[in-house]
PyMOL CGO cylinders between C-alpha atoms (Angstrom):
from pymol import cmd
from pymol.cgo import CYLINDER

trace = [
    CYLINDER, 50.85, 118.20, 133.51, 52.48, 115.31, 134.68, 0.3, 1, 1, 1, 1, 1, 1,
    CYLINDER, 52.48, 115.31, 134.68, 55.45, 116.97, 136.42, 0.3, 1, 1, 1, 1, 1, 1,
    CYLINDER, 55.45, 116.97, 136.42, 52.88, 119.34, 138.13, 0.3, 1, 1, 1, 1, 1, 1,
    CYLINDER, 52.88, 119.34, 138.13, 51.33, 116.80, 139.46, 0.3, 1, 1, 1, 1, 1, 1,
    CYLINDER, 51.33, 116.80, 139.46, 54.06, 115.06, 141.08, 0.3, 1, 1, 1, 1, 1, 1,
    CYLINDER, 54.06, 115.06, 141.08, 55.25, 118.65, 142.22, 0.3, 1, 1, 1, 1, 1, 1,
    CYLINDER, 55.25, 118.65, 142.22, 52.05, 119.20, 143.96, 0.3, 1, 1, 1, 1, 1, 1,
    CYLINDER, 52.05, 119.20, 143.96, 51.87, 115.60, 145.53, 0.3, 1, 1, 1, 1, 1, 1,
    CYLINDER, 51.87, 115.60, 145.53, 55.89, 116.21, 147.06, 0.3, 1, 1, 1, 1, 1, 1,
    CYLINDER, 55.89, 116.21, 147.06, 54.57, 119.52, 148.67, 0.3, 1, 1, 1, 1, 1, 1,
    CYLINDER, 54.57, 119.52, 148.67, 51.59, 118.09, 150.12, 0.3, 1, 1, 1, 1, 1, 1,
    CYLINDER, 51.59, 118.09, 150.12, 53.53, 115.05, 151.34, 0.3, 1, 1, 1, 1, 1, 1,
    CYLINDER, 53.53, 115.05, 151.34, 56.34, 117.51, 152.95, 0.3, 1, 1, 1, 1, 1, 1,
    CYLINDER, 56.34, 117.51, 152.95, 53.37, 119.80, 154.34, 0.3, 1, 1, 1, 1, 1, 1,
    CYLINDER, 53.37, 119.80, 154.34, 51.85, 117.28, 156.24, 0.3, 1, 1, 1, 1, 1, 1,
    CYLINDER, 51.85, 117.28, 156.24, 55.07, 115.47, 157.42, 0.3, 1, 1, 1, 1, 1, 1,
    CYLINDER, 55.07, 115.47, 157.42, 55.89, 118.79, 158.75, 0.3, 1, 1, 1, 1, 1, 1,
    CYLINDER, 55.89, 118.79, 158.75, 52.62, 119.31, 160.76, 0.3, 1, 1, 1, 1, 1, 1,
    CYLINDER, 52.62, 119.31, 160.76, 52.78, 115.57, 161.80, 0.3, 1, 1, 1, 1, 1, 1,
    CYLINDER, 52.78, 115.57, 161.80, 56.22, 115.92, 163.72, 0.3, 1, 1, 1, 1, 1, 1,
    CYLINDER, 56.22, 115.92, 163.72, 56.06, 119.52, 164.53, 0.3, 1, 1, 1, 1, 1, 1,
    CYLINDER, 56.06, 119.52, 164.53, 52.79, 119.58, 165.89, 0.3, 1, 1, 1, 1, 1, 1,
    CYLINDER, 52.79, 119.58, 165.89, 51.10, 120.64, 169.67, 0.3, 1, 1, 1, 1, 1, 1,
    CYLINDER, 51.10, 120.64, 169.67, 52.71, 118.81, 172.32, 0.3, 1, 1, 1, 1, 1, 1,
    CYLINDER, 52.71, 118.81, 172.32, 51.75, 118.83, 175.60, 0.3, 1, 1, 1, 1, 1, 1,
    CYLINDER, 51.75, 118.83, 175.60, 53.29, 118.64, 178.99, 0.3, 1, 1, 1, 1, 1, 1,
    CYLINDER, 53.29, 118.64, 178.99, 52.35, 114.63, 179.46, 0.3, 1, 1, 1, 1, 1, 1,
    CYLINDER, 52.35, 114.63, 179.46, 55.92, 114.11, 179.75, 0.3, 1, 1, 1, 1, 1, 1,
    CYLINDER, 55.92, 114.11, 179.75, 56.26, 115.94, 182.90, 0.3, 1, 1, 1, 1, 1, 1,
    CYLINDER, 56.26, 115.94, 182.90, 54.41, 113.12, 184.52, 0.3, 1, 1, 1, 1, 1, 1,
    CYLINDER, 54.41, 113.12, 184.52, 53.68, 110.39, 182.62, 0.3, 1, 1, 1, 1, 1, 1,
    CYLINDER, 53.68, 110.39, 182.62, 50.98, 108.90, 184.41, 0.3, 1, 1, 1, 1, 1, 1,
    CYLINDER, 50.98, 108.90, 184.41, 48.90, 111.63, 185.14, 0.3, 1, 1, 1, 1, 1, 1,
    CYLINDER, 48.90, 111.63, 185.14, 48.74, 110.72, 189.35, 0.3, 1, 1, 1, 1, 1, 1,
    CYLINDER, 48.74, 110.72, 189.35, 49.52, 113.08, 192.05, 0.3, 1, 1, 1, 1, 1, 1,
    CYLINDER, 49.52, 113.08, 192.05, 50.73, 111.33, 195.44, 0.3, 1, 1, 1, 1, 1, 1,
    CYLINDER, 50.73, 111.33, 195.44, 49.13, 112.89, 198.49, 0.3, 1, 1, 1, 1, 1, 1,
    CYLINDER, 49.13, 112.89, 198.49, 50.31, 112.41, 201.90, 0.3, 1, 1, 1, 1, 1, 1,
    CYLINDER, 50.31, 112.41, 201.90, 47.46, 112.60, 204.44, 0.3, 1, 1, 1, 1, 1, 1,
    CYLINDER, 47.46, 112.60, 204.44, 47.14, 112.18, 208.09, 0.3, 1, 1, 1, 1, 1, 1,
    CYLINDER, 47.14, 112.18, 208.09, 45.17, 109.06, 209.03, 0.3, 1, 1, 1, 1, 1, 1,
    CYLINDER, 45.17, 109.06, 209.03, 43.33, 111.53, 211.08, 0.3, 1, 1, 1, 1, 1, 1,
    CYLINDER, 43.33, 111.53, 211.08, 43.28, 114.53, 209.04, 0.3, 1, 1, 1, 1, 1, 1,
    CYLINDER, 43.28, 114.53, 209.04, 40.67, 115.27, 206.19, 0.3, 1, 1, 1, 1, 1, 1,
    CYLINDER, 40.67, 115.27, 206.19, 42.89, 117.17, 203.98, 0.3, 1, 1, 1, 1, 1, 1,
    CYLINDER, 42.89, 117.17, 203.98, 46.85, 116.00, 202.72, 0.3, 1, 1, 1, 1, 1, 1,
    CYLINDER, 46.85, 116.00, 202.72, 49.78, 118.14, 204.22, 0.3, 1, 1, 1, 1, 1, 1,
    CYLINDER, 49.78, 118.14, 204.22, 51.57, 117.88, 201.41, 0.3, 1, 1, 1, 1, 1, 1,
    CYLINDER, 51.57, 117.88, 201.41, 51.52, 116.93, 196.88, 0.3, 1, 1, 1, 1, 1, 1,
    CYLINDER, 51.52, 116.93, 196.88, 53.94, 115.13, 195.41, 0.3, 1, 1, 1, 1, 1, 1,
    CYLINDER, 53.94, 115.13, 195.41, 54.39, 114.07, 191.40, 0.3, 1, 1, 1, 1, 1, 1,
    CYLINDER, 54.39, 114.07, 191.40, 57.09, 111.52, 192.80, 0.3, 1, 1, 1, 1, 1, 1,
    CYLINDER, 57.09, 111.52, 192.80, 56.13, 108.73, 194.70, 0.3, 1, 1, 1, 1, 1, 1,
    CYLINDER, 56.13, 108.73, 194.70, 59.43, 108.43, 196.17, 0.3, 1, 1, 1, 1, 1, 1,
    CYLINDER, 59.43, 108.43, 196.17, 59.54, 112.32, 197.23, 0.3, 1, 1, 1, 1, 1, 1,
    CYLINDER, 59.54, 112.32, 197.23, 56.17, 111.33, 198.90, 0.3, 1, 1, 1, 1, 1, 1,
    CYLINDER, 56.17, 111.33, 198.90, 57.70, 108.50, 200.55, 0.3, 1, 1, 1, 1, 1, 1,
    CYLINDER, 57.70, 108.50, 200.55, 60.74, 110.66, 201.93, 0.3, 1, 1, 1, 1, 1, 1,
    CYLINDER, 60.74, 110.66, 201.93, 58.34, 112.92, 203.70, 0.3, 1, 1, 1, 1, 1, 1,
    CYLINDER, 58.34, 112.92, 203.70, 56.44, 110.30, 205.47, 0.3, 1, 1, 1, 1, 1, 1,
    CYLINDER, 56.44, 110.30, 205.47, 60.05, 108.75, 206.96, 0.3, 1, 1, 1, 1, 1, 1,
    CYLINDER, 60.05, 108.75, 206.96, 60.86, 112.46, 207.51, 0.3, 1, 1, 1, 1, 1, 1,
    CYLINDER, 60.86, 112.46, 207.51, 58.59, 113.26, 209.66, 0.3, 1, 1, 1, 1, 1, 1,
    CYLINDER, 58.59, 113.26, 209.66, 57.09, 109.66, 210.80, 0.3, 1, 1, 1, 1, 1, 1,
    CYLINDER, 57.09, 109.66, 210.80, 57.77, 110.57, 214.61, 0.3, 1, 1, 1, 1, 1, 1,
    CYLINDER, 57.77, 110.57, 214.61, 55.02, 113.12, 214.95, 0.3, 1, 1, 1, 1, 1, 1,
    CYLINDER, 55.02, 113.12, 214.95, 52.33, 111.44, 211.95, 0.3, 1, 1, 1, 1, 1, 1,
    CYLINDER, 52.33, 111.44, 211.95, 50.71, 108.72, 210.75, 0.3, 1, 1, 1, 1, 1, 1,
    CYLINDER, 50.71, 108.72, 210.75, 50.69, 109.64, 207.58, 0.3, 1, 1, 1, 1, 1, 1,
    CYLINDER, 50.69, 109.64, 207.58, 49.33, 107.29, 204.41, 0.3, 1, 1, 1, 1, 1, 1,
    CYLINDER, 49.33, 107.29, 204.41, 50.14, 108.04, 200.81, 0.3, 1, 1, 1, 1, 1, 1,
    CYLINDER, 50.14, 108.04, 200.81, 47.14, 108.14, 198.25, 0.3, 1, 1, 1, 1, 1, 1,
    CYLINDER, 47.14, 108.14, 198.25, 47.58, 107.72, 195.03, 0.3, 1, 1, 1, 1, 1, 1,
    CYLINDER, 47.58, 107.72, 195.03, 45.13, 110.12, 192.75, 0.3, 1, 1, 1, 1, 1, 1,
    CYLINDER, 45.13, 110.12, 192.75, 44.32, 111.27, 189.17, 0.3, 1, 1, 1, 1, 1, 1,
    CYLINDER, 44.32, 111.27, 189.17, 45.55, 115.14, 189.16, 0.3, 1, 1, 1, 1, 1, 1,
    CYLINDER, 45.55, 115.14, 189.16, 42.40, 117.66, 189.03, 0.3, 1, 1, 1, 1, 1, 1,
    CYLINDER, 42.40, 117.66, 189.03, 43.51, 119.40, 186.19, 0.3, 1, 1, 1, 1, 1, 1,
    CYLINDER, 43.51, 119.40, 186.19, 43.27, 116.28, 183.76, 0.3, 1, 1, 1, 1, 1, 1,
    CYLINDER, 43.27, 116.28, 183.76, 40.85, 116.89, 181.48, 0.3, 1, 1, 1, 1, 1, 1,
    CYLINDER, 40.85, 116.89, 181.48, 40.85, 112.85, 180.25, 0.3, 1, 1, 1, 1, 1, 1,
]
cmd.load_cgo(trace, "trace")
């Protein structure tokens, strides 16, 4: 009974390792903080343009800096459920 035992404990042991490391994963590390960078006219009441990149946000303000005012807000994405 002994063996048995120890047979049973090994599969359980492997089972869960398995589902442990081989479990859901989600796409958090597409952006791992979650924030969305909008660029919005100080004027305007909706952005011109989303960015997951702060630094892609930042481009498009010096791109186009002659013809906006444009600020960058930082915000929590809509679609996180946390």
């Amino acid at each position: 009974m002994g063996f048995m035992e120890a047979s049973m404990i090994k599969n359980i042991f492997l089972i869960s390792y398995f589902l442990f490391f081989c479990g859901c994963q989600s796409n958090r590390h597409l952006n791992p903080d979650n924030y969305v960078y909008y660029v919005i006219d100080v004027n305007g009441t909706e952005p011109d343009a989303e960015f997951n990149d702060r630094g892609d946000a930042k481009d498009y303000v010096e791109k186009y800096k002659e013809f906006h005012t444009y600020r960058i807000v930082k915000a929590q994405h809509y679609t996180n459920q946390n």
